[in-house]
PADREN-587319 format. One line per 8 residues: number of its first residue (from 1); their letters; for each residue x, y, z of C-alpha. Coordinates in nm, 3 decimals. Example, Ala and Ser with C-alpha at 12.3 -4.5 7.8 and 13.67 -1.06 7.14 Angstrom:
2
1	AS	1.230:-0.450:0.780; 1.367:-0.106:0.714
This chain:
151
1	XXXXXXXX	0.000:0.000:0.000; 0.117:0.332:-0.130; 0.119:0.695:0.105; 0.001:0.949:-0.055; -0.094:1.329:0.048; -0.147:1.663:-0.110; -0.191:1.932:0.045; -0.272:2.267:-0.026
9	XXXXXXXX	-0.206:2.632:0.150; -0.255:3.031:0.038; 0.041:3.201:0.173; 0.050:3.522:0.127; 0.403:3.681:0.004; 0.471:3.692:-0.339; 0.546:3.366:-0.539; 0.956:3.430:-0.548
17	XXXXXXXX	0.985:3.491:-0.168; 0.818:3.143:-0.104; 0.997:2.937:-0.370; 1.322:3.069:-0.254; 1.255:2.984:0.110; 1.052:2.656:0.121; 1.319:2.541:-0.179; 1.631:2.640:0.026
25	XXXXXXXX	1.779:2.295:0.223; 1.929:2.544:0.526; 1.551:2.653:0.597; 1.442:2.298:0.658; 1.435:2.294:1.010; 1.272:2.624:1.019; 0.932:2.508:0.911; 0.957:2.089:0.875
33	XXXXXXXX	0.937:1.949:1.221; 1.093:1.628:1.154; 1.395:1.816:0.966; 1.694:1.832:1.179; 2.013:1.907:0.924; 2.024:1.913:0.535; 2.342:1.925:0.314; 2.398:1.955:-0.018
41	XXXXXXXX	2.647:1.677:-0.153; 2.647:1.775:-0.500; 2.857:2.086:-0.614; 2.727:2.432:-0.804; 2.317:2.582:-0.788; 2.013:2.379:-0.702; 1.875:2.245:-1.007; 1.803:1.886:-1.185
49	XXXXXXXX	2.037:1.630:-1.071; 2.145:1.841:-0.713; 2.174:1.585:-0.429; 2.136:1.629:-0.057; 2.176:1.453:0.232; 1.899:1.508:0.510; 1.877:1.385:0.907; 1.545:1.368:1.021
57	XXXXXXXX	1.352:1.238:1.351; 1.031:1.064:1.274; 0.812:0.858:1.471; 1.077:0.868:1.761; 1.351:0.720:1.514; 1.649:0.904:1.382; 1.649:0.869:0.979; 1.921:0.967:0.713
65	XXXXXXXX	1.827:0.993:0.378; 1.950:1.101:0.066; 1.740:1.285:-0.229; 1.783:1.423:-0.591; 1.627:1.713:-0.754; 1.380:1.541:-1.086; 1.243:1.875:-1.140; 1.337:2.231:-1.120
73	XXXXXXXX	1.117:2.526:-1.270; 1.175:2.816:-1.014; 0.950:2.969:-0.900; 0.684:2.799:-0.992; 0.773:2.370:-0.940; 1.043:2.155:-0.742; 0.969:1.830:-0.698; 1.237:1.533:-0.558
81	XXXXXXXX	1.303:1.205:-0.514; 1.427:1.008:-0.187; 1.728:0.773:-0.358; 1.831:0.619:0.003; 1.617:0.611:0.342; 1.359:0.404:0.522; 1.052:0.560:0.335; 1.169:0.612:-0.045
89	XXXXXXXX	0.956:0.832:-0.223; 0.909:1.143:-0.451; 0.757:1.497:-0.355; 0.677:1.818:-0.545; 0.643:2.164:-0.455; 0.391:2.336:-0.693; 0.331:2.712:-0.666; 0.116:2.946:-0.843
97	XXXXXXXX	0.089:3.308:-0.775; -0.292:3.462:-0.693; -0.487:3.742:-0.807; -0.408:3.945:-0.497; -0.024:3.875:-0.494; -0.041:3.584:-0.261; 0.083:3.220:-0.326; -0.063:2.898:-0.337
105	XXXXXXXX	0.162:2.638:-0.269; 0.074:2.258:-0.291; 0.270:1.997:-0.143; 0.257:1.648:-0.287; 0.415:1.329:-0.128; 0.407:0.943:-0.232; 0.623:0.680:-0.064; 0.628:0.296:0.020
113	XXXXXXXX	0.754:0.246:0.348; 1.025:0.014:0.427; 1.193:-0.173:0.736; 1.018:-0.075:1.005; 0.819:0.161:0.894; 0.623:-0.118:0.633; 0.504:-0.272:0.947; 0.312:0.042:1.085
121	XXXXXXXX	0.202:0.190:0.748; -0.159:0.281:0.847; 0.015:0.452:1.149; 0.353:0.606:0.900; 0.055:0.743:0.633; -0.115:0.921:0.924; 0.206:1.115:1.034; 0.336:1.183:0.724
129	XXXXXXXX	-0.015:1.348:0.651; -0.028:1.523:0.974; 0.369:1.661:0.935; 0.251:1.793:0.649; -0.036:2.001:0.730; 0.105:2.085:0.996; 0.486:2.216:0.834; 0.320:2.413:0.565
137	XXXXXXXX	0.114:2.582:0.875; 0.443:2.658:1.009; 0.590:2.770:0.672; 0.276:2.977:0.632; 0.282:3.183:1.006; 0.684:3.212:0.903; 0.691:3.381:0.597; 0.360:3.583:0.626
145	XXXXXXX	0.534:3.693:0.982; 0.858:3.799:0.787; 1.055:3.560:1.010; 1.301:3.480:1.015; 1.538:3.833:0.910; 1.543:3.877:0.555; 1.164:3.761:0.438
């Protein structure tokens, strides 16, 4: 059985301000709870083919796991792929900008859990949906707040 979630939010700041911060790896633990460090391990700018390295804590368990850039189209589409981990998946960042100068941003996440993880799917799928909601809620307060300096 497949996890899958999308999830929309309005944000409002213009469409560059929240590509550039949701897409930037040294932001992750600003705004994803389970986030804890991300590197890139690739050289030169973010684009197709840029590889990271990211340490997470989900579901009490510390995680490393590596992911690729498939897709880059600032500032409108990112989307990624987990290449190593416990949960390999994909995810996309879609943005579009509104009438009234905000942003809405969609999140979209599919993955087959592994190890441990296969053995409390029902339980992964519900946290990975909840982390979710809840991040972009964070990334939301965040950037409409101007935090942190610079926004």
């Amino acid at each position: 059985m497949a996890i899958r979630h999308e999830h929309t939010i309005v944000i409002e700041r213009p469409i560059e301000e929240v590509f550039a911060f949701a897409t930037d790896p040294e932001n992750e633990p600003l705004w994803q709870s389970t986030s804890l460090e991300t590197e890139q391990t690739s050289g030169g700018p973010v684009g197709v083919g840029t590889t990271f390295r990211n340490t997470s804590k989900f579901l009490g368990r510390r995680i490393e796991s590596t992911y690729e850039v498939t897709e880059n189209d600032p500032p409108h589409r990112q989307c990624m792929r987990i290449t190593s981990g416990p949960i390999p998946g994909s995810g996309c960042y879609a943005l579009e900008p509104t009438e009234d100068g905000s942003t809405r941003f969609t999140q979209t996440f599919e993955a087959e859990a592994g190890g441990f993880f296969r053995l409390a799917e029902p339980l992964v799928g519900r946290a990975i949906r909840r982390q979710i909601e809840a991040d972009m809620a964070t990334l939301k307060d965040l950037l409409e707040a101007g935090e942190p300096e610079g926004i």
